[in-house]
Backbone as XML, in Angstrom:
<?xml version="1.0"?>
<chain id="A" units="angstrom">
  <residue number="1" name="UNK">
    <atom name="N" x="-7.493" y="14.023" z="-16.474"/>
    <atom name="CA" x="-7.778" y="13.221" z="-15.301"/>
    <atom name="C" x="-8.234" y="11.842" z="-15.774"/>
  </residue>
  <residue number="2" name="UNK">
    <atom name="N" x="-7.671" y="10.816" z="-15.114"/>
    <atom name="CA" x="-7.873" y="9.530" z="-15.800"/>
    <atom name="C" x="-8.903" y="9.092" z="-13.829"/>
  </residue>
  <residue number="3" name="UNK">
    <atom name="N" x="-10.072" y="8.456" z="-14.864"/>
    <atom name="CA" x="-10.873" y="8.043" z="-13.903"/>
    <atom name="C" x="-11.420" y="6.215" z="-14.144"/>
  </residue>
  <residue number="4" name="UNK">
    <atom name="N" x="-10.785" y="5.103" z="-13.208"/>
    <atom name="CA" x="-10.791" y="4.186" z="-13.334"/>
    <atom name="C" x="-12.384" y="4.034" z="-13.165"/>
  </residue>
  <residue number="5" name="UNK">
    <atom name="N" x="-13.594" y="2.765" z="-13.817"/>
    <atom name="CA" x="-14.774" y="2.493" z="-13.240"/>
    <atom name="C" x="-14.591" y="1.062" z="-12.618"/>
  </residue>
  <residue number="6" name="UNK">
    <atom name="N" x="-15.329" y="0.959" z="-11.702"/>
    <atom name="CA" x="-15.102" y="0.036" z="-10.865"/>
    <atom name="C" x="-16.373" y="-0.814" z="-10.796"/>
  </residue>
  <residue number="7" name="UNK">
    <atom name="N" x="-17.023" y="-1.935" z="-11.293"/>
    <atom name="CA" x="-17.931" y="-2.677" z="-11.258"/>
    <atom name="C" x="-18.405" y="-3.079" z="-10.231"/>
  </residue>
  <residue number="8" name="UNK">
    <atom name="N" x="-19.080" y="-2.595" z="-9.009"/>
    <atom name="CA" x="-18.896" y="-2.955" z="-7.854"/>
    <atom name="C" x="-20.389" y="-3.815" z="-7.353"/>
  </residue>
  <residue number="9" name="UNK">
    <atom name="N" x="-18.939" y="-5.406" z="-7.279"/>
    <atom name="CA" x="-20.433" y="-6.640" z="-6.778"/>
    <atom name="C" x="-20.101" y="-6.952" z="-5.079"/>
  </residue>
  <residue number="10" name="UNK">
    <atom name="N" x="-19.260" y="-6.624" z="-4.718"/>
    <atom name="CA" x="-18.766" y="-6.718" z="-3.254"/>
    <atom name="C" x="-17.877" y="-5.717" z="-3.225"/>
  </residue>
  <residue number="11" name="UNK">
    <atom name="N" x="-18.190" y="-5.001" z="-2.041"/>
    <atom name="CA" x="-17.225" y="-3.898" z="-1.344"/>
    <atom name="C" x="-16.209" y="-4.158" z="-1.049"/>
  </residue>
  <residue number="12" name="UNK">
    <atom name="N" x="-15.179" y="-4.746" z="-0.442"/>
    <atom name="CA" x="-14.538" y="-5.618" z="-0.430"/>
    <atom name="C" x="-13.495" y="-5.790" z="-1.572"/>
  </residue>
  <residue number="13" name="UNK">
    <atom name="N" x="-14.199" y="-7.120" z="-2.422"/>
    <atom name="CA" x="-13.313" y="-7.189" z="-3.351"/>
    <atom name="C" x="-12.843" y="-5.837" z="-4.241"/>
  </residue>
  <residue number="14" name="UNK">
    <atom name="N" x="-14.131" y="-4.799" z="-4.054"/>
    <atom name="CA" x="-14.123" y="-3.438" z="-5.017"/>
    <atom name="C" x="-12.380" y="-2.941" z="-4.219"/>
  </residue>
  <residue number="15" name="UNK">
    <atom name="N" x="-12.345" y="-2.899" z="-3.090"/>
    <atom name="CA" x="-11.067" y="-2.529" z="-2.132"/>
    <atom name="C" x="-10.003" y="-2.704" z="-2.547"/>
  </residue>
  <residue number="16" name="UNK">
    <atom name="N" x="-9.747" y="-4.221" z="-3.186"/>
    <atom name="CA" x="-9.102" y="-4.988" z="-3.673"/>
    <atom name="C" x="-8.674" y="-4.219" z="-5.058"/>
  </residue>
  <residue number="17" name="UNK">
    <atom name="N" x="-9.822" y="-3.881" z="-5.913"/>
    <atom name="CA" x="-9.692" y="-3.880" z="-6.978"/>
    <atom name="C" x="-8.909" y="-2.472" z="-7.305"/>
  </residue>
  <residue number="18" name="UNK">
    <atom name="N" x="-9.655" y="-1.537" z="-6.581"/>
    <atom name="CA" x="-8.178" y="-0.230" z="-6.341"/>
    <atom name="C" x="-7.234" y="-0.245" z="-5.909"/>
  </residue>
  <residue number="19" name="UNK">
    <atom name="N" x="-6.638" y="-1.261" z="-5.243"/>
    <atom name="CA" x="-5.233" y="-1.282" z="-4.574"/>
    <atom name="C" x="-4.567" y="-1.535" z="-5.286"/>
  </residue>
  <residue number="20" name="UNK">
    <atom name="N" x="-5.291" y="-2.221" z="-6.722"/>
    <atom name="CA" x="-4.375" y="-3.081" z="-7.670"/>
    <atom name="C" x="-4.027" y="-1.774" z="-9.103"/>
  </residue>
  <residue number="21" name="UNK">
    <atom name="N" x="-5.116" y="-0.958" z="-8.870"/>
    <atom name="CA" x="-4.906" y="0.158" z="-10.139"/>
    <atom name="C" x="-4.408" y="1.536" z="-9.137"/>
  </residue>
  <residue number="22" name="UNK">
    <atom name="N" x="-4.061" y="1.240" z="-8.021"/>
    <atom name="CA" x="-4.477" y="2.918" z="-7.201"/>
    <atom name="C" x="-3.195" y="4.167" z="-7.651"/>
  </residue>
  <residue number="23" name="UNK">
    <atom name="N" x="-2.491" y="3.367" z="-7.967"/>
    <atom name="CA" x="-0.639" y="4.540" z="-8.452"/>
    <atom name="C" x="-1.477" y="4.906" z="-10.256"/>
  </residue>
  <residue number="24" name="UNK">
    <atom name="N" x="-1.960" y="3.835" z="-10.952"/>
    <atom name="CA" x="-2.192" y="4.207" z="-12.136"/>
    <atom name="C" x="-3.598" y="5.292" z="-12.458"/>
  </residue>
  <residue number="25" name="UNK">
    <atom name="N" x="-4.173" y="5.782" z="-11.409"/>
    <atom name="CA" x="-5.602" y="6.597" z="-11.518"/>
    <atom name="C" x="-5.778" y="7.916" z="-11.110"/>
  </residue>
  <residue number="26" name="UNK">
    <atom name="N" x="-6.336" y="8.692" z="-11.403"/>
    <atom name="CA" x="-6.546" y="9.632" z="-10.686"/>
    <atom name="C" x="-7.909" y="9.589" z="-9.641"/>
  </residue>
  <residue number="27" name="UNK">
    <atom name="N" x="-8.613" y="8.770" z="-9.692"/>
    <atom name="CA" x="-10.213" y="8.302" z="-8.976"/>
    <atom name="C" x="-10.477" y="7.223" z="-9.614"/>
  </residue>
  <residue number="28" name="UNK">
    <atom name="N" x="-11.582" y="7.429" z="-9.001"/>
    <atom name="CA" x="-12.582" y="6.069" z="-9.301"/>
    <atom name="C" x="-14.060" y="5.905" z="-9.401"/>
  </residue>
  <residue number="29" name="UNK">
    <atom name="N" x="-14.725" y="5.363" z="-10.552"/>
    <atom name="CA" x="-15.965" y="5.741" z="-10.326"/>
    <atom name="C" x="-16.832" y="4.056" z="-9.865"/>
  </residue>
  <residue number="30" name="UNK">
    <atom name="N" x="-17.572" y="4.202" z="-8.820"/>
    <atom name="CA" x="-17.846" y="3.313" z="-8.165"/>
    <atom name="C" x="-19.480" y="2.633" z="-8.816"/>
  </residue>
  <residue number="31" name="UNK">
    <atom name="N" x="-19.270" y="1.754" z="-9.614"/>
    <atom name="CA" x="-21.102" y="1.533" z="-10.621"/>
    <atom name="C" x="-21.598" y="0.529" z="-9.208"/>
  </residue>
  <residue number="32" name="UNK">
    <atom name="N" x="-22.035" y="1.399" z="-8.077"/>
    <atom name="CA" x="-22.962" y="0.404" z="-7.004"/>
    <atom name="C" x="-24.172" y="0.066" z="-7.700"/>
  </residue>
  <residue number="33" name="UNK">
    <atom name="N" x="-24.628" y="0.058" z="-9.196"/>
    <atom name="CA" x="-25.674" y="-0.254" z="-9.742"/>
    <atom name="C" x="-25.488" y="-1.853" z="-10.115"/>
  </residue>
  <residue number="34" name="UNK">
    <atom name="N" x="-24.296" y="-2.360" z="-10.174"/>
    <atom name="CA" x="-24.006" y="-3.494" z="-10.050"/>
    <atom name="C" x="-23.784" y="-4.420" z="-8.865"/>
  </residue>
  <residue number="35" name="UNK">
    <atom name="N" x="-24.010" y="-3.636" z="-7.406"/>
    <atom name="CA" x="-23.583" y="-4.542" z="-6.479"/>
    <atom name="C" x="-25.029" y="-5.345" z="-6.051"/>
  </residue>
  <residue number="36" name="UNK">
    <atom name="N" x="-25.399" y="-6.222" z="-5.561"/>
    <atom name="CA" x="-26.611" y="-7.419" z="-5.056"/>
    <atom name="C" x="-27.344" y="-6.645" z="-4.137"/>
  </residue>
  <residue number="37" name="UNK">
    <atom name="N" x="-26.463" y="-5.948" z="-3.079"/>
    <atom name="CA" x="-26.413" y="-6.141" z="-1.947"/>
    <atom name="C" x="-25.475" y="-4.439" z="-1.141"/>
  </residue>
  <residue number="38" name="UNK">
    <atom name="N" x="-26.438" y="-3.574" z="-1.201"/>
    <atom name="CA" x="-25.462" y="-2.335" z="-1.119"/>
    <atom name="C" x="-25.557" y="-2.245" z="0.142"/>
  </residue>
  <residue number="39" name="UNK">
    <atom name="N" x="-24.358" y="-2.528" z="1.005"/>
    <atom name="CA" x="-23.537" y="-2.575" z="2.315"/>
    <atom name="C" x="-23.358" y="-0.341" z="2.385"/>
  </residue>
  <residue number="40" name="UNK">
    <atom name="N" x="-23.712" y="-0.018" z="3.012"/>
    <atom name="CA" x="-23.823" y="1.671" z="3.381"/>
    <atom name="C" x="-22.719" y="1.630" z="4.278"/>
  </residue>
  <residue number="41" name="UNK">
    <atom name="N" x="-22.602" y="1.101" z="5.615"/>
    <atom name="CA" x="-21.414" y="0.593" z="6.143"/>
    <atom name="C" x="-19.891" y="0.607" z="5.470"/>
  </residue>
  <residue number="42" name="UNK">
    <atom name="N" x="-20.143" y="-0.781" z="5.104"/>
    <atom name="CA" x="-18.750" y="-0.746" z="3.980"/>
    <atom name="C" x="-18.180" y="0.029" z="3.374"/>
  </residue>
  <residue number="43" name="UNK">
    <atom name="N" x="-19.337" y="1.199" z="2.469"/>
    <atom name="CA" x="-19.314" y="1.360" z="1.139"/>
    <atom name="C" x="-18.464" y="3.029" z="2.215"/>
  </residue>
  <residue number="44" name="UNK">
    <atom name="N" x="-18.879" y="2.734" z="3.637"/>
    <atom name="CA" x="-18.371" y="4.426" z="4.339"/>
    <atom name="C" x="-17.534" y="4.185" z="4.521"/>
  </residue>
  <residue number="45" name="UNK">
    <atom name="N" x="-16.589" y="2.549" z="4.810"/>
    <atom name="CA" x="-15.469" y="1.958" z="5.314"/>
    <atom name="C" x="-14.530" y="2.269" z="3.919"/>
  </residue>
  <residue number="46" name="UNK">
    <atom name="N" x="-14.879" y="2.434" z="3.039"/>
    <atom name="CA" x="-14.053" y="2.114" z="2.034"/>
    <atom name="C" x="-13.932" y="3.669" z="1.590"/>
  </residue>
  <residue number="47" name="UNK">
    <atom name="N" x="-14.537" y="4.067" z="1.304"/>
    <atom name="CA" x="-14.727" y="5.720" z="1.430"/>
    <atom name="C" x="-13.874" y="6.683" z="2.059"/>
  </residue>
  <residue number="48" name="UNK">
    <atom name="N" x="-13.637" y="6.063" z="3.329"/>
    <atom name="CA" x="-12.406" y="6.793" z="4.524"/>
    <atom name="C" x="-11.564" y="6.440" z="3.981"/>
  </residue>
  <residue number="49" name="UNK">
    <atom name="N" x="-11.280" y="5.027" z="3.920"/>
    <atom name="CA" x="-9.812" y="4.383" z="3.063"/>
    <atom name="C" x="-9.073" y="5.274" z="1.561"/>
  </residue>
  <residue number="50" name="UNK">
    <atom name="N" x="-10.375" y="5.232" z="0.859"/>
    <atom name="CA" x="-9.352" y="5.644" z="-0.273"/>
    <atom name="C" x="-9.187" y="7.432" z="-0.474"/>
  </residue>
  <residue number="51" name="UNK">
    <atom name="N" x="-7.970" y="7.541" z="-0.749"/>
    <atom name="CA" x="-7.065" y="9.268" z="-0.879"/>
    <atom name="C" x="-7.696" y="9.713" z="-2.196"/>
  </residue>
  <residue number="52" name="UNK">
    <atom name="N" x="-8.239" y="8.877" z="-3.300"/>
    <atom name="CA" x="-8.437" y="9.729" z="-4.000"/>
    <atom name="C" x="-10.059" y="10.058" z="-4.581"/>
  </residue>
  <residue number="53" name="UNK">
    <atom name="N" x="-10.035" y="10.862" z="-5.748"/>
    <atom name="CA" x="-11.711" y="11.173" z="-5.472"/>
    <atom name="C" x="-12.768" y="10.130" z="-6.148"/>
  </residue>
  <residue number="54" name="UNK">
    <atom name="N" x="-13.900" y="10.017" z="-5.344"/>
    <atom name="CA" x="-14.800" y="8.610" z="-5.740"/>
    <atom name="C" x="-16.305" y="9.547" z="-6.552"/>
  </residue>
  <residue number="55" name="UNK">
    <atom name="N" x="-16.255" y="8.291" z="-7.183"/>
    <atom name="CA" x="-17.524" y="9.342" z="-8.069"/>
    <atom name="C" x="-18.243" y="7.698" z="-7.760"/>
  </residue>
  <residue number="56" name="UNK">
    <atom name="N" x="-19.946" y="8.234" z="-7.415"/>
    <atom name="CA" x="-20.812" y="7.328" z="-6.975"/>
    <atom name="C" x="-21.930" y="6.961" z="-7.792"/>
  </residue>
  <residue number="57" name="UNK">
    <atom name="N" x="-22.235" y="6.184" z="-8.789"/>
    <atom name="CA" x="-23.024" y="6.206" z="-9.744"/>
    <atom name="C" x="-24.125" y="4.787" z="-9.466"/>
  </residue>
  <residue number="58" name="UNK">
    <atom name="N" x="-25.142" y="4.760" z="-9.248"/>
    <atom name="CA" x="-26.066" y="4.159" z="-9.212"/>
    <atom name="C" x="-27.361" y="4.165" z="-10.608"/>
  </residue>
  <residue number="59" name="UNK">
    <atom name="N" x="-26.930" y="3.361" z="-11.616"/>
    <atom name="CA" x="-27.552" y="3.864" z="-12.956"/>
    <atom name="C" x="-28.596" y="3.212" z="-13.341"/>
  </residue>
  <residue number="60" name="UNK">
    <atom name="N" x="-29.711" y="3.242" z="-13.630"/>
    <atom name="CA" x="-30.645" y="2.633" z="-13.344"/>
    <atom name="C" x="-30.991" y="1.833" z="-15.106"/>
  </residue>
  <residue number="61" name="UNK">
    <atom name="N" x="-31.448" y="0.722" z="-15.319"/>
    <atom name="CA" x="-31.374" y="-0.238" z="-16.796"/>
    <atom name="C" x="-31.600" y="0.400" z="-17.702"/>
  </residue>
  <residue number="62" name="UNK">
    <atom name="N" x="-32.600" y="1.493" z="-18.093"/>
    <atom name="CA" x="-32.690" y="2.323" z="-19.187"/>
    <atom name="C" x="-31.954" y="2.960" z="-19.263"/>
  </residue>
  <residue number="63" name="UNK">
    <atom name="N" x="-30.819" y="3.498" z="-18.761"/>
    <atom name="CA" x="-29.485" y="4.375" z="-18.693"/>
    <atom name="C" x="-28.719" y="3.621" z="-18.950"/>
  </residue>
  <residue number="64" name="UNK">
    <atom name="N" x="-28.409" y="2.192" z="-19.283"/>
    <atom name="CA" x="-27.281" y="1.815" z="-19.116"/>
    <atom name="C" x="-26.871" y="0.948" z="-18.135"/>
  </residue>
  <residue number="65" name="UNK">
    <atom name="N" x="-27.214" y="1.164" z="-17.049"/>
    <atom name="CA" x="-26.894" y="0.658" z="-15.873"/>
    <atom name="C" x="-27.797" y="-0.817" z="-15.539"/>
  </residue>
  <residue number="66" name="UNK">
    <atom name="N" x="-27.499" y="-1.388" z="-13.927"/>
    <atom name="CA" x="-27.638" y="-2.459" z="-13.945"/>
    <atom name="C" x="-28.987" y="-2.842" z="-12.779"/>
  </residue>
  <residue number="67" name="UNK">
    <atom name="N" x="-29.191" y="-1.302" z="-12.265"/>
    <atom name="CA" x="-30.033" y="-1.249" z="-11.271"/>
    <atom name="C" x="-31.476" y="-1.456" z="-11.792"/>
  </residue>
  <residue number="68" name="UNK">
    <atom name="N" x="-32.166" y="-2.146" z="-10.627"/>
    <atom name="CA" x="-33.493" y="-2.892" z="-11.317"/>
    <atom name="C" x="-34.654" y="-2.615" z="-10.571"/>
  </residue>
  <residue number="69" name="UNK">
    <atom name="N" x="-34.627" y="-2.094" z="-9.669"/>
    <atom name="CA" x="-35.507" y="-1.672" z="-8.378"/>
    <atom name="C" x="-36.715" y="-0.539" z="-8.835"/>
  </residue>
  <residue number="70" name="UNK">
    <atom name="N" x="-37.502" y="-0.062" z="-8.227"/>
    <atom name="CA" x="-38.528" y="0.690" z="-8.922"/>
    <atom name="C" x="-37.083" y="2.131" z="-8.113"/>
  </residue>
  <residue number="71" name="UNK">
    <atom name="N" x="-37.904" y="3.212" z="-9.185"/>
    <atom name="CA" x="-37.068" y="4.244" z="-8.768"/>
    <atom name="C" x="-37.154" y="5.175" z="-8.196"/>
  </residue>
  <residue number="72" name="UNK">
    <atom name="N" x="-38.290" y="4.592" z="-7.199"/>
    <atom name="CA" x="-38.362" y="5.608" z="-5.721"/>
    <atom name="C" x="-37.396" y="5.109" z="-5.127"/>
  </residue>
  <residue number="73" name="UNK">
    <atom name="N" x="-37.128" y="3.747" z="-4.880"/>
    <atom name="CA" x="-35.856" y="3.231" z="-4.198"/>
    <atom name="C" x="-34.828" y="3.801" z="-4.826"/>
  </residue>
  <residue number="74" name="UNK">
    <atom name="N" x="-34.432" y="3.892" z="-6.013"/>
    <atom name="CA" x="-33.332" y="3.848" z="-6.506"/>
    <atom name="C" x="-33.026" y="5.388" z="-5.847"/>
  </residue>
  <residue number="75" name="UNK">
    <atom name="N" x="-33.727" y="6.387" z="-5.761"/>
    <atom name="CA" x="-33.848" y="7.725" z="-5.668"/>
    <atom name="C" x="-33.405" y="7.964" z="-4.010"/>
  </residue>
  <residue number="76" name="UNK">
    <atom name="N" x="-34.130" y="6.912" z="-3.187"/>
    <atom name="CA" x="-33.691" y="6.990" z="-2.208"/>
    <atom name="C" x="-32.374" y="6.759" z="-1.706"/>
  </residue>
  <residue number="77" name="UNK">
    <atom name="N" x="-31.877" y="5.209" z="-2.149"/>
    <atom name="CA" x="-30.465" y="5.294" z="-2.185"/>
    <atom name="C" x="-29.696" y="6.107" z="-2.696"/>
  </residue>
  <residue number="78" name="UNK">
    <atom name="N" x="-29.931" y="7.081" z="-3.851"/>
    <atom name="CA" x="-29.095" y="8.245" z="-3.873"/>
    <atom name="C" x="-28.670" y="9.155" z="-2.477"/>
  </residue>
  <residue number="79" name="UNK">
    <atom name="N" x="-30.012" y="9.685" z="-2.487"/>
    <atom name="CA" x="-30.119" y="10.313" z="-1.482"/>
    <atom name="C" x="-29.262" y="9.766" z="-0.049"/>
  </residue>
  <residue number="80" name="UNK">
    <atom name="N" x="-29.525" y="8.256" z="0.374"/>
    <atom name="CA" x="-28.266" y="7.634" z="1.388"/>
    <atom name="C" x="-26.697" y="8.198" z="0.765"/>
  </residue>
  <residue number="81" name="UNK">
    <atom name="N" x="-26.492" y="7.723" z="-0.331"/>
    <atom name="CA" x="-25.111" y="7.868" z="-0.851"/>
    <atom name="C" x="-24.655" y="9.260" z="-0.451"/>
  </residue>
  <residue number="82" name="UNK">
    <atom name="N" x="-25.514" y="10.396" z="-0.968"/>
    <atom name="CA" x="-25.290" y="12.018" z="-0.414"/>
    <atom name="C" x="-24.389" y="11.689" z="1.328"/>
  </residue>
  <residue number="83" name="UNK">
    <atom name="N" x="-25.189" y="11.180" z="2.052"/>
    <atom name="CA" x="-24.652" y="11.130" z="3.470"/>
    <atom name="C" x="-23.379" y="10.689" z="3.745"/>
  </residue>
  <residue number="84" name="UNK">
    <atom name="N" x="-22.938" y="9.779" z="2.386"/>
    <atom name="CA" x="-21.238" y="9.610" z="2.597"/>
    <atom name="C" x="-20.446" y="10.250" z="2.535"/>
  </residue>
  <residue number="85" name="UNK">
    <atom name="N" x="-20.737" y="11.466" z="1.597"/>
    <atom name="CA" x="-20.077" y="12.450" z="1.154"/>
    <atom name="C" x="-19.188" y="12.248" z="-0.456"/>
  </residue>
  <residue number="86" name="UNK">
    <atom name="N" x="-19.754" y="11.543" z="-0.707"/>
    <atom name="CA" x="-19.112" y="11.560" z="-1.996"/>
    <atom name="C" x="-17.975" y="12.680" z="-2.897"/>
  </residue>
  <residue number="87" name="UNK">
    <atom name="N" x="-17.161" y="12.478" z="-3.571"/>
    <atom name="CA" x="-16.492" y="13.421" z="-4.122"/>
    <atom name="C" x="-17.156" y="14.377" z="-5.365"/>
  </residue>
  <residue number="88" name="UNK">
    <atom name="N" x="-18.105" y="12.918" z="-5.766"/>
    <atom name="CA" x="-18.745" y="13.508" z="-7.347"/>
    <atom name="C" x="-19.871" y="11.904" z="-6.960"/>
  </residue>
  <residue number="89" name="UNK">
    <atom name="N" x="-21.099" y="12.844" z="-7.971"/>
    <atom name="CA" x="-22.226" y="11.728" z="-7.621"/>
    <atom name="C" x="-22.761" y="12.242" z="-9.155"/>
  </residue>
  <residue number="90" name="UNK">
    <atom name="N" x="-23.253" y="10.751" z="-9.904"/>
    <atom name="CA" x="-23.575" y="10.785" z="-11.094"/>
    <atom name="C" x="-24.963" y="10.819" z="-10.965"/>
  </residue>
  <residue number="91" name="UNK">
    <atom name="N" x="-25.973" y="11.618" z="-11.851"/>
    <atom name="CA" x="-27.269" y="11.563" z="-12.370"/>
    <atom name="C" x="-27.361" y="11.827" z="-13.715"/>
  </residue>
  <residue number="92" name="UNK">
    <atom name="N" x="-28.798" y="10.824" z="-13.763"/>
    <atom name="CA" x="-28.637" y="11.074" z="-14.893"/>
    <atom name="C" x="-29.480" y="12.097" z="-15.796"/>
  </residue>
  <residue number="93" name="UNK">
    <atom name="N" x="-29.624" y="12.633" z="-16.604"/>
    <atom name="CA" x="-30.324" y="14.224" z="-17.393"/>
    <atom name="C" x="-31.543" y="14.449" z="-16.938"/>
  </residue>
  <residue number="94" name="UNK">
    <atom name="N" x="-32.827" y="13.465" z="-17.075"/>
    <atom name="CA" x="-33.558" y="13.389" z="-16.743"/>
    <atom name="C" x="-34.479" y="13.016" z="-15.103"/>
  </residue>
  <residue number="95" name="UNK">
    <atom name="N" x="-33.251" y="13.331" z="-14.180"/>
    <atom name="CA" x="-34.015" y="13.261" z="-12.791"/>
    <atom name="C" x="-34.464" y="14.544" z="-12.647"/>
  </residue>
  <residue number="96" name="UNK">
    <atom name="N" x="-35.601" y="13.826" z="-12.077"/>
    <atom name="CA" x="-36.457" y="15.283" z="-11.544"/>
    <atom name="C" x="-35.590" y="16.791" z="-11.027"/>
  </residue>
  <residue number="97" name="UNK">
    <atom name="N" x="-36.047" y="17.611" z="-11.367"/>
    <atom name="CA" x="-35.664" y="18.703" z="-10.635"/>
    <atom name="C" x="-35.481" y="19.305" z="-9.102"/>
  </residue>
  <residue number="98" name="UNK">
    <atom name="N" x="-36.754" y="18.731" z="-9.354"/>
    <atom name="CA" x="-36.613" y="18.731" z="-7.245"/>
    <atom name="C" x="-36.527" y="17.870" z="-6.711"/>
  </residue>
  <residue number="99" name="UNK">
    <atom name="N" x="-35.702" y="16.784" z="-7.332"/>
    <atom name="CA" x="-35.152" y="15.800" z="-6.840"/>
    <atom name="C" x="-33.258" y="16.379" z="-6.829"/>
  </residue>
  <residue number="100" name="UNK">
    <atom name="N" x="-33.106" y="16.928" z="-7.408"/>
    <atom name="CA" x="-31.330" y="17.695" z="-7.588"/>
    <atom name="C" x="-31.776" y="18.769" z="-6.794"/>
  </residue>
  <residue number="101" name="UNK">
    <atom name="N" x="-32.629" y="19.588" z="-6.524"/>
    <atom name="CA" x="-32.504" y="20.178" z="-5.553"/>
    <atom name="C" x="-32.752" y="19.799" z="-3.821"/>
  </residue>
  <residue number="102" name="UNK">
    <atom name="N" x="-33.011" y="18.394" z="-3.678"/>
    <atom name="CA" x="-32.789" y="17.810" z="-2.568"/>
    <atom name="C" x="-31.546" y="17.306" z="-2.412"/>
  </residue>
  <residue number="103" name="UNK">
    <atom name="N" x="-30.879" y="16.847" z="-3.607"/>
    <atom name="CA" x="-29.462" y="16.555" z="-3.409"/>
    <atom name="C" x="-28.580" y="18.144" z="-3.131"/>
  </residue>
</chain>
């Protein structure tokens, strides 16, 4: 399974950016740890749109990632993302336990 990542700084252009790889992928993994400005809206608009499966990763700076927020927020926006329905949702080793069992 070939899984494209998608740097996502606008929803939108992210739209854009699968239409242009969408015959060459099997999914897509969506790094909203890079977007300014996370549109929940959009991010459901775009969600309906695409056929194939989205993996939702919100990674926080010591992981790698780009997210900067304290990580009760960050935890919470997971938790929003759950409500989209995601195909596949990334965590990382060390989240709490009963925090994966709320997801």
């Amino acid at each position: 399974m070939l899984i494209t990542a998608i740097r996502v700084r606008d929803i939108a252009e992210s739209l854009l950016q699968i239409h242009q790889v969408f015959e060459q992928t099997d999914g897509f993994e969506l790094r909203l740890d890079y977007c300014e400005h996370l549109d929940l809206v959009a991010l459901k608009n775009l969600r309906s749109q695409c056929a194939k499966p989205l993996i939702f990763t919100l990674r926080r700076a010591d992981q790698g990632g780009q997210y900067q927020g304290p990580e009760a927020e960050r935890l919470q926006l997971i938790l929003d993302l759950c409500a989209l329905q995601p195909d596949y949702l990334d965590l990382e080793y060390d989240v709490p336990p009963e925090f994966i069992a709320q997801v």
